[in-house]
C-alpha positions as CSV (number, residue, x, y, z in Angstrom):
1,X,81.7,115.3,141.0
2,X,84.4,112.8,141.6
3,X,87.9,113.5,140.8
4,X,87.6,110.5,138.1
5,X,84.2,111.9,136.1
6,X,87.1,115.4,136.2
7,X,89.3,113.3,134.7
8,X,87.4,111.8,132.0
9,X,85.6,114.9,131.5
10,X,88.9,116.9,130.9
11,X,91.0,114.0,128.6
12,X,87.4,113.9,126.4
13,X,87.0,117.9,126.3
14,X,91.1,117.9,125.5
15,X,90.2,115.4,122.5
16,X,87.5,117.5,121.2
17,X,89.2,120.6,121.2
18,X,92.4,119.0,119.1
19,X,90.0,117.0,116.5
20,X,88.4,120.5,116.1
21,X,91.6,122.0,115.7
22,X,93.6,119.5,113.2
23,X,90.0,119.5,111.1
24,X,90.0,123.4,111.4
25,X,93.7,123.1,110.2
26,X,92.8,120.8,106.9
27,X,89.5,122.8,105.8
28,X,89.9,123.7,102.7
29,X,90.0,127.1,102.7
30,X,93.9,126.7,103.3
31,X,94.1,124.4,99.8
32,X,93.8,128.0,97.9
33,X,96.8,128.7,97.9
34,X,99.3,126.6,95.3
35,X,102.6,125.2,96.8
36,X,105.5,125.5,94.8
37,X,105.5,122.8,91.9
38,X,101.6,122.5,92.3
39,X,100.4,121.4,88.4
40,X,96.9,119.8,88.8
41,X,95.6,118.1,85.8
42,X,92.0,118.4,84.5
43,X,88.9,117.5,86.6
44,X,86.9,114.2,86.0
45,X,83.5,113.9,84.4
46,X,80.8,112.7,87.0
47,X,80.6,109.6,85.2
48,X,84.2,109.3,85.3
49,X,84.1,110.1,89.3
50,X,81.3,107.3,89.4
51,X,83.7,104.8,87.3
52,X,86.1,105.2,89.6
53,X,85.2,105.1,93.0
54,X,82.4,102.9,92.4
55,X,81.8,101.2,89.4
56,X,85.6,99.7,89.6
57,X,85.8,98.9,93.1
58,X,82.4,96.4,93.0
59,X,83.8,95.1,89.9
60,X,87.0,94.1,91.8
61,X,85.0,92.9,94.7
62,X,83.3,90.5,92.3
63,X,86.8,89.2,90.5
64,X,88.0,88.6,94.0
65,X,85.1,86.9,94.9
66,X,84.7,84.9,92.5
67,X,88.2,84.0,92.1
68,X,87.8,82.6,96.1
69,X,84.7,80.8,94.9
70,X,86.5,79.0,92.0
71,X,89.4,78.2,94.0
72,X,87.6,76.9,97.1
73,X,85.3,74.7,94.8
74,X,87.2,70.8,96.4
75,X,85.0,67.7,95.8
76,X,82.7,67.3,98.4
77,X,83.8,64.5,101.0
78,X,80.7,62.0,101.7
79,X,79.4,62.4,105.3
80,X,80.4,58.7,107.3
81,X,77.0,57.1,107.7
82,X,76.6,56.0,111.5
């Protein structure tokens, strides 16, 4: 193989190996043990969890969105007949 496919081969094989590492790093097996001044509060509900993350963020969508639709709506211009 060509010094360059060596190269390549070695920087993508060097990126591998450190995503695998920083993911080995954040597993969750190291989140059982509490840090000083850890107080979590109480789980949420799956239909809280659903509220949330998806309910509230395609309600937003459709505020913003419809906000941009009201404010865009200008009087049409009539086309110049040729």
């Amino acid at each position: 193989m060509s010094n360059k496919v060596n190269k390549n081969v070695l920087r993508a094989g060097t990126i591998t190996a450190g995503t695998a590492l920083m993911l080995l790093m954040s597993s969750p097996a190291f989140a059982l043990t509490r840090d000083d001044g850890d107080d979590p509060g109480p789980g949420l509900s799956v239909i809280e969890t659903l509220g949330l993350y998806v309910a509230l963020p395609i309600v937003l969508f459709l505020v913003i969105a419809g906000l941009v639709m009201v404010g865009d709506k200008s009087p049409k211009q009539a086309e110049p007949k040729a």
